[in-house]
C-alpha positions in Angstrom: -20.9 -42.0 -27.5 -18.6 -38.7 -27.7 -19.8 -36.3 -30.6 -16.6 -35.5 -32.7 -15.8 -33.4 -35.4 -16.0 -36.3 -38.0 -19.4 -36.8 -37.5 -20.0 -32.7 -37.9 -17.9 -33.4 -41.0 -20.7 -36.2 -42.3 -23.6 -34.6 -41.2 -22.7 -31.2 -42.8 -21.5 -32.3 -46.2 -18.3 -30.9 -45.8 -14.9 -31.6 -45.1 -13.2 -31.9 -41.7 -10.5 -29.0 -42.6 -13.4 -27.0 -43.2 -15.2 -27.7 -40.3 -12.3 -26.6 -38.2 -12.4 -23.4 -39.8 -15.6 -22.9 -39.1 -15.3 -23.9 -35.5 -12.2 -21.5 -34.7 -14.0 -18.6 -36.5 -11.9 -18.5 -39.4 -12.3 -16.1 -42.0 -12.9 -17.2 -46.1 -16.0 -19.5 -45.5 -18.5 -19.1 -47.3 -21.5 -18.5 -45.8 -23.9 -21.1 -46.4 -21.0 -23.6 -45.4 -20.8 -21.7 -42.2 -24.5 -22.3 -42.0 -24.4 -25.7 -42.9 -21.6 -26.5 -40.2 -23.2 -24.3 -37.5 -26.5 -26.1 -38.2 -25.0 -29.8 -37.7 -22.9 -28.4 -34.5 -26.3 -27.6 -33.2 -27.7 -30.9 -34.4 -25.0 -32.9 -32.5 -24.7 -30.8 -29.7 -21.3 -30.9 -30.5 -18.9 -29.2 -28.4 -15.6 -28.8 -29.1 -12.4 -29.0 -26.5 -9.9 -26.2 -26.3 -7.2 -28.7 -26.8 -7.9 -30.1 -29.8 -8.7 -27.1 -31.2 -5.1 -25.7 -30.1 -3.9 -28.2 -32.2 -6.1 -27.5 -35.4 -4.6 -24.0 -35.3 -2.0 -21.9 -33.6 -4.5 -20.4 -31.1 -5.0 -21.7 -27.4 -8.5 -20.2 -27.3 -7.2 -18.3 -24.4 -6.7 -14.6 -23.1 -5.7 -13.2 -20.1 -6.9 -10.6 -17.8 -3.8 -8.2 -15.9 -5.4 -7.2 -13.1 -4.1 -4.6 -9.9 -7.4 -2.8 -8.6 -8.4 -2.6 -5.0 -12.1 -2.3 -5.9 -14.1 -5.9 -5.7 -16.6 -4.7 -7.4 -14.5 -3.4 -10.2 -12.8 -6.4 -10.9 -15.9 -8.6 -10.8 -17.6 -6.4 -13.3 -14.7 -6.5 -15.7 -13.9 -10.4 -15.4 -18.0 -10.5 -16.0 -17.2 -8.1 -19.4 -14.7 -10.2 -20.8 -16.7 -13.6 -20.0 -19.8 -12.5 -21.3 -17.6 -12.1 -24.9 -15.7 -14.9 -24.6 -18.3 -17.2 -24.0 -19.5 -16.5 -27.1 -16.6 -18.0 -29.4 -15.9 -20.2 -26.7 -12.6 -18.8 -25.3 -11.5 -19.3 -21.9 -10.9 -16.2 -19.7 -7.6 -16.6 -17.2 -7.7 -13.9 -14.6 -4.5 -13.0 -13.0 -4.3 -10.0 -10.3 -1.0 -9.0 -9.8 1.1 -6.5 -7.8 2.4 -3.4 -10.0 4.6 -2.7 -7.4 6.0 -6.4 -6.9 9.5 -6.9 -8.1 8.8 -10.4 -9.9 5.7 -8.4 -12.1 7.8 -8.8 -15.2 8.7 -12.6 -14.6 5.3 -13.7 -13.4 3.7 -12.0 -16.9 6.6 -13.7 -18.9 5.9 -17.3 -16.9 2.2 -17.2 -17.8 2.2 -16.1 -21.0 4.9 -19.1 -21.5 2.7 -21.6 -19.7 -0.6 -21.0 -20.6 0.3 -19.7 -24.4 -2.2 -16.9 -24.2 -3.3 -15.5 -27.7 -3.7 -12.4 -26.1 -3.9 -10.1 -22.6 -6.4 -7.4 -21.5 -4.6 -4.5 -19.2 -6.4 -2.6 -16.6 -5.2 0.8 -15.0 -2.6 0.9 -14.1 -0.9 -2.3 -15.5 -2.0 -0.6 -18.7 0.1 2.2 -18.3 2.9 0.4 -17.0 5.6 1.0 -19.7 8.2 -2.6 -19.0 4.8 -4.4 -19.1 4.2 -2.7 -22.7 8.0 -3.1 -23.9 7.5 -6.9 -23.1 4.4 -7.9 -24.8 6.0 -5.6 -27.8 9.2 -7.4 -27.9 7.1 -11.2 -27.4 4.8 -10.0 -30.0 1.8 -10.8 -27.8 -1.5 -9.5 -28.3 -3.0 -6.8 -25.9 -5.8 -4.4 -25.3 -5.8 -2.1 -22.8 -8.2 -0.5 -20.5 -8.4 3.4 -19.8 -4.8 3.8 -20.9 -3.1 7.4 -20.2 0.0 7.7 -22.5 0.8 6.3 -25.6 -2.7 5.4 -26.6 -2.3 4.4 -30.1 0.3 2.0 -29.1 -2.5 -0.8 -29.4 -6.0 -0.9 -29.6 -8.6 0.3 -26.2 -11.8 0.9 -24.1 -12.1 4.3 -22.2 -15.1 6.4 -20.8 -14.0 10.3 -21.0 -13.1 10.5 -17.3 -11.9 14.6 -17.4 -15.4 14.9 -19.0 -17.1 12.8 -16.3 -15.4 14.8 -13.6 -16.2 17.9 -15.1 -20.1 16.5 -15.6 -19.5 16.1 -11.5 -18.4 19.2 -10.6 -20.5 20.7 -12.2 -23.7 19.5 -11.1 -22.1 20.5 -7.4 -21.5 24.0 -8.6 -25.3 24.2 -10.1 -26.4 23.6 -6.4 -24.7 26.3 -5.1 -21.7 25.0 -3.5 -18.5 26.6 -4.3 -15.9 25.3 -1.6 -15.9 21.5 -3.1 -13.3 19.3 -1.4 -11.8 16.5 -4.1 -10.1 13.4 -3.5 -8.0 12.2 -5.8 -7.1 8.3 -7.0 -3.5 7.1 -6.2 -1.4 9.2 -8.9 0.1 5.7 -10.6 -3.7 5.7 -12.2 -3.9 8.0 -15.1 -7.8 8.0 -14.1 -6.5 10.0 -11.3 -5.0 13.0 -13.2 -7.8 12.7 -15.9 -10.5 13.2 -13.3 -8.3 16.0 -11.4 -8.4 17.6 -14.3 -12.3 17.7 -14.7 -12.5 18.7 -11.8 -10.3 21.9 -11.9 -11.7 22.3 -15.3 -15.0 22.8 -14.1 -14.1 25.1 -11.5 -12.5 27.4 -14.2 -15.1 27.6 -15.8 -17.2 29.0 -13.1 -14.4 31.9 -12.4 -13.2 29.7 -9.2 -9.2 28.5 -8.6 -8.2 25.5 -7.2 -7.5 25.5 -4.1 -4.8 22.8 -3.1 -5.9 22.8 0.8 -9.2 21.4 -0.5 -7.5 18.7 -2.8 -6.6 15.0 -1.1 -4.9 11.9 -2.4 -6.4 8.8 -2.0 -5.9 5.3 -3.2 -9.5 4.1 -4.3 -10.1 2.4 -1.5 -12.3 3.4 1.7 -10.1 4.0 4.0 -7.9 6.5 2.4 -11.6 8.0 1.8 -12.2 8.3 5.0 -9.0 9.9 6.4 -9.4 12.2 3.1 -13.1 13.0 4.8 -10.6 13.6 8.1 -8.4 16.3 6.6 -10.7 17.9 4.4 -13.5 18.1 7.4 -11.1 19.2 10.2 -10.2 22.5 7.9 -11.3 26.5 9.5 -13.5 26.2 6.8 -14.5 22.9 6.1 -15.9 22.2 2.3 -19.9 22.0 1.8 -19.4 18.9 -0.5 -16.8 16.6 -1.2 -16.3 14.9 -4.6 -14.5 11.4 -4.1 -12.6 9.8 -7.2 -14.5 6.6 -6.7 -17.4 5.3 -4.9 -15.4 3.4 -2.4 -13.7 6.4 -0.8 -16.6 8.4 -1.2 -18.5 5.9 1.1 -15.3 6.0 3.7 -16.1 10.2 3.6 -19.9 9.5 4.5 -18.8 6.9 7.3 -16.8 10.1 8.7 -20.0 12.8 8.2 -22.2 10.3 9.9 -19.3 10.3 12.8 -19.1 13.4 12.8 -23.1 14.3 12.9 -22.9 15.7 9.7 -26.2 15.3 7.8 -26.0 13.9 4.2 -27.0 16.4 2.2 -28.2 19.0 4.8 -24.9 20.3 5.5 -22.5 18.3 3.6 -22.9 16.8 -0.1 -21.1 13.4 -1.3 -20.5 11.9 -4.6 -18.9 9.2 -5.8 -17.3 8.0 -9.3 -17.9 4.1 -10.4 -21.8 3.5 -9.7 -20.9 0.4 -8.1 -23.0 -1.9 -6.2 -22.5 -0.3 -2.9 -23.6 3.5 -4.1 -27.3 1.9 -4.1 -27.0 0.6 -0.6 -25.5 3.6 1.8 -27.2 5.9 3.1 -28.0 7.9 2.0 -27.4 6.4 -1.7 -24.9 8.2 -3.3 -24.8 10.7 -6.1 -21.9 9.1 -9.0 -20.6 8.8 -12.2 -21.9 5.4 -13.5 -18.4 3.6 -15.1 -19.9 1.1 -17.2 -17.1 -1.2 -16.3 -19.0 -4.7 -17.7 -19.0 -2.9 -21.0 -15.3 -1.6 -21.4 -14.5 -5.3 -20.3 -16.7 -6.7 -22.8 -15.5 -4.0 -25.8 -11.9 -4.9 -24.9 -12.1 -8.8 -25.1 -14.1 -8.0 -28.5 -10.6 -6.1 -29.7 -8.7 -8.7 -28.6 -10.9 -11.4 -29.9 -10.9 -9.3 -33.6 -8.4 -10.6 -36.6 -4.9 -10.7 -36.0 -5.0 -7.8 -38.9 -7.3 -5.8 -37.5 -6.6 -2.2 -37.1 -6.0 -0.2 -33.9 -9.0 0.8 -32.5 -9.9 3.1 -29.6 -13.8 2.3 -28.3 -15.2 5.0 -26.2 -18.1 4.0 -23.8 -20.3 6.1 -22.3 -20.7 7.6 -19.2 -23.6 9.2 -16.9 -24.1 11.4 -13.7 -26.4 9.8 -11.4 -28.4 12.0 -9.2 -29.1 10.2 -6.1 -29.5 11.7 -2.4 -26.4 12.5 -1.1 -26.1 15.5 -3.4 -28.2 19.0 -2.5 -27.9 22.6 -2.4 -25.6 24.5 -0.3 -26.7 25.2 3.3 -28.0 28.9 3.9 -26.0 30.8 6.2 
């Protein structure tokens, strides 16, 4: 027969109300009642639906995850985040991609929020930026975190990694080997990753006593083929840069695919680096030199906001970064 929460109730000792509490993570229980109840839960094997405990409260025991990012890998290691954390309070995780650029994107947020009854959303780049998207949750009083946001920050709480920092980290490891005409390709500008990792970038170069030079800057869209015609432009200059910096691993692997065309040899007369450490920066060749985004742990950090008290304060949770020396990176070529 079906385990239900009565027979937590007996075997505990304590009330049914109680147990409830207990079960949706309630605060005010005393902590050898928590034990006692966690104790017989474990006994029983007990475990409880999502529907009834919608009804023993006013949560659904559900978030959702906004999600526009042309990156796979990105999007598997932030549903993988937010899982990981919701698994353990036993909330279900609703992932939703959407179009930013789609005229319905304010309706279709509106309709699932209304038909799933959410207790609260997680916002990637650049839905997280997106100001209607933000003036709607505000005015539904709905519960959001968002992910690397780039205006407004203390608008509601957040995960980030440093990415100006990051870039700069980049750069500068390229400039320590010697090169000094570094091609960059930026993200697609709707990102405020892009500008915050532009700016690393010319940061770095400052700081060495070198401009910016705009015919050595691309725009890209983090995918890899606007890497790779990036790679095109960039390579095809009078004087071609020595290394190229890509805004994500993605196009940086579309700008090797173009060296290799092109006979170039990887680092021998042309350095590449990436930004993401995703899967794929381990597996071309040669592997690529990259910023390693912990993208599983910003996931994780934001459902862990989300997940916090209704009264909890704003929070900003920065996770850290690291450069990843790999072989795609050397010193400049001699003469």
């Amino acid at each position: 027969m079906r385990v239900t929460i009565k027979d937590v109730s007996r075997v505990s000792g304590v009330s049914i109300k109680t147990v409830s509490r207990v079960l949706n993570k309630e605060r005010y229980v005393g902590v050898e009642t928590r034990a006692k109840v966690e104790a017989a839960v474990a006994e029983l094997n007990f475990r409880p639906s999502t529907a009834a405990r919608s009804l023993a409260g006013k949560r659904s025991f559900q978030i959702a995850l906004i999600c526009d990012n042309p990156s796979p890998y990105y999007v598997y290691e932030m549903q993988s985040g937010i899982r990981d954390r919701c698994a353990q309070d036993g909330v279900r995780m609703i992932a939703q991609p959407y179009d930013r650029n789609a005229a319905t994107l304010l309706d279709d947020i509106e309709n699932l929020v209304d038909a799933t009854h959410v207790d609260g959303l997680i916002l990637t780049p650049p839905v997280s930026d997106h100001p209607q998207v933000l003036d709607l949750l505000e005015r539904r009083g709905v519960r959001f975190v968002r992910v690397s946001p780039g205006s407004a920050v203390d608008l509601a709480s957040s995960t980030f990694i440093d990415n100006e920092r990051a870039a700069r980290v980049m750069t500068a490891h390229l400039l320590e080997l010697g090169h000094r005409r570094i091609g960059f390709i930026a993200g697609h500008p709707s990102y405020a990753t892009s500008g915050q990792r532009m700016r690393g970038y010319a940061r770095a170069l400052g700081q060495e006593g070198l401009s910016l030079d705009p015919i050595l800057v691309r725009e890209g869209s983090y995918d890899f083929a606007s890497g790779a015609r990036a790679a095109e432009a960039l390579l095809a200059l009078d004087v071609p840069p020595t290394a190229i910096f890509a805004s994500s691993d993605d196009m940086a692997a579309g700008v090797l695919t173009v060296a290799h065309r092109r006979g170039l040899a990887v680092p021998g007369q042309l350095s590449v680096a990436g930004f993401d450490d995703a899967a794929l920066a381990g597996f071309v060749w040669p592997p690529l030199t990259t910023i390693r985004q912990p993208t599983r742990e910003m996931a994780y950090q934001a459902a862990d906001l989300l997940l916090a008290p209704a009264d909890a304060p704003i929070e900003r949770r920065e996770v850290a970064f690291e450069l990843i020396v790999r072989e795609s990176t050397g010193p400049v070529a001699q003469g």
